[in-house]
C-alpha positions as a Markdown table, in Angstrom:
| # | Residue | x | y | z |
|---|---|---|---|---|
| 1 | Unk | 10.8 | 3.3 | 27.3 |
| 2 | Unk | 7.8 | 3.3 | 24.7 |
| 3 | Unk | 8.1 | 1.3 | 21.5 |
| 4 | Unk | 9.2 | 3.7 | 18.6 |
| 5 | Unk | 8.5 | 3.3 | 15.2 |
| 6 | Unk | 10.4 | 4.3 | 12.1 |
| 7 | Unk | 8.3 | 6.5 | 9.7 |
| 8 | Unk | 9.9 | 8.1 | 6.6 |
| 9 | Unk | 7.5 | 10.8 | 6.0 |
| 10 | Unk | 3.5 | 11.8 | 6.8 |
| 11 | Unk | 1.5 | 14.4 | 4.5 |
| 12 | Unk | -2.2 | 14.9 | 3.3 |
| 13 | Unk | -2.9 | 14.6 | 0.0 |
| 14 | Unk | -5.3 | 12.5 | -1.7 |
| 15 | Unk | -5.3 | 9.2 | -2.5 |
| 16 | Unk | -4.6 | 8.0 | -6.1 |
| 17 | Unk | -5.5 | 4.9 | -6.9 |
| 18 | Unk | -8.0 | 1.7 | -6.6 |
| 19 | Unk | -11.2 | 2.0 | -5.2 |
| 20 | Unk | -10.6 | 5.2 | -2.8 |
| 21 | Unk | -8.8 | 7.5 | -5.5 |
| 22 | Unk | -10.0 | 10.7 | -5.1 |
| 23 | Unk | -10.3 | 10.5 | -1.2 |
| 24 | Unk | -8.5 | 13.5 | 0.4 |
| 25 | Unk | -6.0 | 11.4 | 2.6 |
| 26 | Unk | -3.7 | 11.6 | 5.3 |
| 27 | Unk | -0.8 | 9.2 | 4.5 |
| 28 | Unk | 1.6 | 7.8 | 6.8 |
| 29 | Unk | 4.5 | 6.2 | 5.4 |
| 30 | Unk | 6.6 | 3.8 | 7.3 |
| 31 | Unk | 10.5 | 3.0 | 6.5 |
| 32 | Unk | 12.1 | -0.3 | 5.5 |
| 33 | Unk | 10.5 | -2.8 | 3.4 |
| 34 | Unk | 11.3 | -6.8 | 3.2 |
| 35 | Unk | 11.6 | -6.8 | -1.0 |
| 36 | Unk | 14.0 | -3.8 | -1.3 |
| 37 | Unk | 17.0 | -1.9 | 0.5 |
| 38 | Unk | 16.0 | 1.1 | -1.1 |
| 39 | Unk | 19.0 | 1.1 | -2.4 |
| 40 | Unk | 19.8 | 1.2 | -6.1 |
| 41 | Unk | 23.0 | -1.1 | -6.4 |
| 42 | Unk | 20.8 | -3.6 | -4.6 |
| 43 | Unk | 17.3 | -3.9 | -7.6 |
| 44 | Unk | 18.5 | -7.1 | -9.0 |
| 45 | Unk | 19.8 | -8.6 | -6.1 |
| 46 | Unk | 16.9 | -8.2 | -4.1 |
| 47 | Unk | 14.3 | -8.8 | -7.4 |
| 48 | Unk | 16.4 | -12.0 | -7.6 |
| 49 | Unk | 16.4 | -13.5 | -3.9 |
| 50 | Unk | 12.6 | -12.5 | -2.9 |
| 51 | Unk | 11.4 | -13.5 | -6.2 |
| 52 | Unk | 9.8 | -10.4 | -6.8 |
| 53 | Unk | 9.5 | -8.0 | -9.5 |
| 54 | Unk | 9.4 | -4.5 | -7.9 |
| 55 | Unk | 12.9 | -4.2 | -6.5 |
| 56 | Unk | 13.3 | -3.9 | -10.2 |
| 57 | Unk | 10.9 | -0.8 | -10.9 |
| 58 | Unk | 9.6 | 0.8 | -7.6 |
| 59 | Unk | 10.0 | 4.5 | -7.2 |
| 60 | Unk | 9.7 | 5.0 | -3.8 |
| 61 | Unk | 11.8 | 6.4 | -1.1 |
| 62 | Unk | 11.6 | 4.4 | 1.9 |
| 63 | Unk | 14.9 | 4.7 | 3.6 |
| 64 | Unk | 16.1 | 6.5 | 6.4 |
| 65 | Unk | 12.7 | 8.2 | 8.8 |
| 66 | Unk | 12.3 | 9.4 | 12.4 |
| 67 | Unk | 11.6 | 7.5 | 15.4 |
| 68 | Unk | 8.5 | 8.1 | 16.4 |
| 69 | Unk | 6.0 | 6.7 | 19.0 |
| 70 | Unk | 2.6 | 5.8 | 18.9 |
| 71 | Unk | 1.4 | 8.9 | 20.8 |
| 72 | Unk | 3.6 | 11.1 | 18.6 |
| 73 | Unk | 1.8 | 10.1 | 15.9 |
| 74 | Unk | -1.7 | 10.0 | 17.4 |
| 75 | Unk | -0.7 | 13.8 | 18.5 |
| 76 | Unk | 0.0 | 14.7 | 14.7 |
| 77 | Unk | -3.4 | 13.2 | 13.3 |
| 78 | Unk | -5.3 | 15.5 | 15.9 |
| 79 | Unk | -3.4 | 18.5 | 15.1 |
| 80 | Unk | -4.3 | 18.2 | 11.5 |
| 81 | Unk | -7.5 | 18.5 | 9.9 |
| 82 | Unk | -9.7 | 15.5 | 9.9 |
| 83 | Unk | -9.8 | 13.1 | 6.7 |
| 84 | Unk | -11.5 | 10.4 | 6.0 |
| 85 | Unk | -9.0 | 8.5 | 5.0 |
| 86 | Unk | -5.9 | 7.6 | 6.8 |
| 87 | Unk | -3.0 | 5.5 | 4.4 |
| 88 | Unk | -0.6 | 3.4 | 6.0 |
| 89 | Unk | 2.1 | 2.7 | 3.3 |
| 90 | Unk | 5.6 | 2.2 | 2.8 |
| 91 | Unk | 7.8 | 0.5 | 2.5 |
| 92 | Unk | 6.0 | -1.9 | 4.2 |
| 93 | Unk | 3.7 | -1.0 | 6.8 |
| 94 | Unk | 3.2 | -4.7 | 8.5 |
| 95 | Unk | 6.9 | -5.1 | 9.6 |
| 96 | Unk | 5.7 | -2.4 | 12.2 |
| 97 | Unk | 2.6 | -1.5 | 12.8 |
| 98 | Unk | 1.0 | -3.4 | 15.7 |
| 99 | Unk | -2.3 | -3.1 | 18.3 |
| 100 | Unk | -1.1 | -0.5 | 20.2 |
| 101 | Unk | -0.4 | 1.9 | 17.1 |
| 102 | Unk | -3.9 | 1.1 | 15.6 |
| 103 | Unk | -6.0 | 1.9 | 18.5 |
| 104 | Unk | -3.8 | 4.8 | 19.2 |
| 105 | Unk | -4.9 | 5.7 | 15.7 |
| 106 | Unk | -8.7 | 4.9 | 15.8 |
| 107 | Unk | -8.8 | 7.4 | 18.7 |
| 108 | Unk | -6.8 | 10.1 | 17.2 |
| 109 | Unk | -9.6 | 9.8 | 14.3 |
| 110 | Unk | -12.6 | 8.4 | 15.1 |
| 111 | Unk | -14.4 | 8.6 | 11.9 |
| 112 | Unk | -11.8 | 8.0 | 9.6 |
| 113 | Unk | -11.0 | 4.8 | 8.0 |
| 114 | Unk | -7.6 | 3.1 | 8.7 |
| 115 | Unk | -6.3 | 1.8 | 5.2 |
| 116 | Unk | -3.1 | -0.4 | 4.9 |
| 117 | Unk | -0.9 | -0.5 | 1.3 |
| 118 | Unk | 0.4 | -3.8 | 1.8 |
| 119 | Unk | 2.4 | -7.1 | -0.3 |
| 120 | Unk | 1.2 | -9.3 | 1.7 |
| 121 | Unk | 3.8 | -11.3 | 2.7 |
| 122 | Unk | 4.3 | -10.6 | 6.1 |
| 123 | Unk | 1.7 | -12.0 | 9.6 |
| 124 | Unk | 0.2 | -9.0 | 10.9 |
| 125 | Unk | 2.1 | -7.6 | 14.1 |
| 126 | Unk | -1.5 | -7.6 | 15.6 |
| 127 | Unk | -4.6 | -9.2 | 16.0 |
| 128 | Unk | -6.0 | -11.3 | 12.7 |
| 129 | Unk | -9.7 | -10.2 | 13.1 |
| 130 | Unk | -8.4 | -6.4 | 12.7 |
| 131 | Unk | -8.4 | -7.4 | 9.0 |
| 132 | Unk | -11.6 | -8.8 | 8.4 |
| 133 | Unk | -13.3 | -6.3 | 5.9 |
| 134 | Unk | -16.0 | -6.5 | 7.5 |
| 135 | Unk | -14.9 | -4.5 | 10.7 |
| 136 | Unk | -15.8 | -1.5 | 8.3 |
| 137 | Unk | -12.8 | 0.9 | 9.4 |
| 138 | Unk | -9.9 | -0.9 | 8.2 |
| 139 | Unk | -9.4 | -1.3 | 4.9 |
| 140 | Unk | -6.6 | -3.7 | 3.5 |
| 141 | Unk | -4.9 | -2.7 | -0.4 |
| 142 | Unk | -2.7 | -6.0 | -0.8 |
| 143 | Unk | -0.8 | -5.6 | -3.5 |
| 144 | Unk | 1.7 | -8.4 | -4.1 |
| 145 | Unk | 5.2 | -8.7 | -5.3 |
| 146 | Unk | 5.9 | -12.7 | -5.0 |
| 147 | Unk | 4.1 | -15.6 | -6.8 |
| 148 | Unk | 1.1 | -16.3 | -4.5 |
| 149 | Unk | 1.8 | -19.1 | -2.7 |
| 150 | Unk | 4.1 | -16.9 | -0.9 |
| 151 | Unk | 1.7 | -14.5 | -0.1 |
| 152 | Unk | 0.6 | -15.1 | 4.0 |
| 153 | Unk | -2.3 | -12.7 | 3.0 |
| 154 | Unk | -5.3 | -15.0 | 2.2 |
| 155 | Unk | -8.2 | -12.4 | 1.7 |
| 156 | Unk | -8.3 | -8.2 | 1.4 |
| 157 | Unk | -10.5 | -5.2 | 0.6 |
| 158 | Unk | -8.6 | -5.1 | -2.6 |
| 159 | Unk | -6.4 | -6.6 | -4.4 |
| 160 | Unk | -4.2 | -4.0 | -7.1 |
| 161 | Unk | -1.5 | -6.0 | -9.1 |
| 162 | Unk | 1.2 | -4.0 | -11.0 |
| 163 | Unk | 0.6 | -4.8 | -15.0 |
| 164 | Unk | 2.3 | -6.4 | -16.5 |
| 165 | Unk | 4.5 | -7.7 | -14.1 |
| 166 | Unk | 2.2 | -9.8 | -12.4 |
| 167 | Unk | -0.6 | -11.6 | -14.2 |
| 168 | Unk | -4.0 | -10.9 | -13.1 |
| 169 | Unk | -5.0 | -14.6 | -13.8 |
| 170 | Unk | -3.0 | -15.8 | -11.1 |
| 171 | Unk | -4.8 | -14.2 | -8.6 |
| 172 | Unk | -8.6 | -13.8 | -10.4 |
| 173 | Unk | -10.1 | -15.9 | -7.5 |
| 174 | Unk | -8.4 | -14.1 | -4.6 |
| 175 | Unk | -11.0 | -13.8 | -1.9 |
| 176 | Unk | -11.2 | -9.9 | -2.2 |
| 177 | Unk | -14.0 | -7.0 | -2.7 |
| 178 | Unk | -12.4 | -5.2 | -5.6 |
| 179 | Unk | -9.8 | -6.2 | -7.9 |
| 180 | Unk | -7.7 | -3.9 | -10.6 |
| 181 | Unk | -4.5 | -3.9 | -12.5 |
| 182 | Unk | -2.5 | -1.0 | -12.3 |
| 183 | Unk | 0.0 | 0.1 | -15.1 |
| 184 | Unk | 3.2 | 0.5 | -14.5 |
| 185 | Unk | 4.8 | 3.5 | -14.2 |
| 186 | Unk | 7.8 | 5.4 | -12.4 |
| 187 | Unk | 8.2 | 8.6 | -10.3 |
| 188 | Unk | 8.3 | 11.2 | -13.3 |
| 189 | Unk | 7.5 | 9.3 | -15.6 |
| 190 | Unk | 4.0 | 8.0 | -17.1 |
| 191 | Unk | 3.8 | 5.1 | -19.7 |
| 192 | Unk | 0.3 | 6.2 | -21.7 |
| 193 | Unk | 1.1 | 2.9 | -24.2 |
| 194 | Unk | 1.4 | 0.6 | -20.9 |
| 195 | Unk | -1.9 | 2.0 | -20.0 |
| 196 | Unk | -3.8 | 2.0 | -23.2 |
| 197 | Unk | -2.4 | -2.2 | -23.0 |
| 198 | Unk | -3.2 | -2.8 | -19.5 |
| 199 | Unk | -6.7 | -1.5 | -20.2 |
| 200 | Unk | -7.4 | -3.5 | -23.3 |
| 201 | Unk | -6.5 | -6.6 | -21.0 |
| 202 | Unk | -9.0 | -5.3 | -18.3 |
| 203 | Unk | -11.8 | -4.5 | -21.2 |
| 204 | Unk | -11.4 | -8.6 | -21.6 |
| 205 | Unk | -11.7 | -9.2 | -18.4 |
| 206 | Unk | -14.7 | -9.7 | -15.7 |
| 207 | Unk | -13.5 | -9.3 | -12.6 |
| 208 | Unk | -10.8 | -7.2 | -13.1 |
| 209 | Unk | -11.0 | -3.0 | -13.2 |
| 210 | Unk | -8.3 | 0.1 | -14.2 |
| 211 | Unk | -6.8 | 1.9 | -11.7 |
| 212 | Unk | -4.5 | 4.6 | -12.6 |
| 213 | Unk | -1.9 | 7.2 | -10.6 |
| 214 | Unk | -4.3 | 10.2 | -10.6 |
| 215 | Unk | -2.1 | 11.8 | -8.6 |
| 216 | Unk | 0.9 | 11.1 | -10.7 |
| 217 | Unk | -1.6 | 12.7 | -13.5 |
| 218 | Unk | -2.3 | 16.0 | -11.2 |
| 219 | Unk | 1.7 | 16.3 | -10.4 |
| 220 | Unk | 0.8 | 16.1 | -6.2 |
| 221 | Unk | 2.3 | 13.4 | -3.8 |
């Protein structure tokens, strides 16, 4: 029987934030995450035992999904028009995702690049070198939710931390291409005086640049 994976949804759109924002996208996003049920009686449980913030504030569904193999999904990419950009997200995508699925993905789109959302606390399911940057077609977002030295993660494309729940000194010398704060903000709802803060803390800052929910902005997924 072929290994399934659980995936909640998968849609084109484009991608809204750090350093590909803009980028018409193909996202595929995976069910269950190790931070939060999903559920909301379970928030400040689950904020409180993983020692993370975003059980607290996150806004996305993740729970429930179809079983689905890797050829099933390698079938949809090629029956969809060609992106460039191909978003793993979730949830989170490492408690599944594995060698098989990835080069089942880098043939179903051979000139797109492979980009995970990730927190960062979980070993890849397949090899380490996969996310070296510097393979050029994967592309690793870590975006943690725990203090670092829980973080397994030790280096990334980029590095987006949620302000001002996580402070961006923490985490200036990260080993990672890019780095930008994020404001906060919730599925309906934008906070323009959180963003008009967290960029005054970037406009201090060296390293550090502003990403914002474009698409949150434009009202598309």
């Amino acid at each position: 029987m072929s290994k399934t994976y659980i995936v909640k949804e998968m849609f084109r759109t484009i991608q809204g934030e750090g350093f590909h924002a803009g980028t018409p996208a193909l996202f595929i996003r995976f069910s269950a995450c190790n931070m939060w049920s999903g559920h909301e009686a379970d928030r400040e449980r689950d904020a409180t035992r993983n020692h993370a913030e975003c059980p607290r504030w996150c806004d996305t569904d993740f729970v429930g999904g179809e079983k689905l193999t890797a050829d099933d999904i390698g079938k949809y990419i090629e029956h969809t028009d060609a992106v460039p950009l191909i978003v793993l997200t979730g949830g989170e995508p490492m408690l599944q995702v594995d060698d098989k699925l990835l080069d089942v993905l880098f043939d179903a789109a051979p000139e797109a690049r492979i980009a995970f959302e990730t927190n960062g606390s979980t070993v890849p399911r397949f090899g380490y070198d996969k996310l070296l940057p510097e393979r050029g077609r994967l592309w690793i977002t870590l975006s943690p939710k725990q203090p670092r030295d829980m973080v397994v993660l030790d280096r990334a494309s980029e590095i987006k931390l949620v302000w001002p729940a996580y402070n961006p000194h923490d985490w200036v010398d990260f080993r990672a291409h890019h780095h930008y704060l994020q404001p906060c903000a919730d599925k309906t709802v934008l906070q323009p005086s959180v963003e008009r803060e967290c960029a005054a803390v970037v406009a201090k800052q060296y390293r550090w640049k502003l990403s914002l929910q474009t698409h949150k902005y434009l009202g598309v997924r």
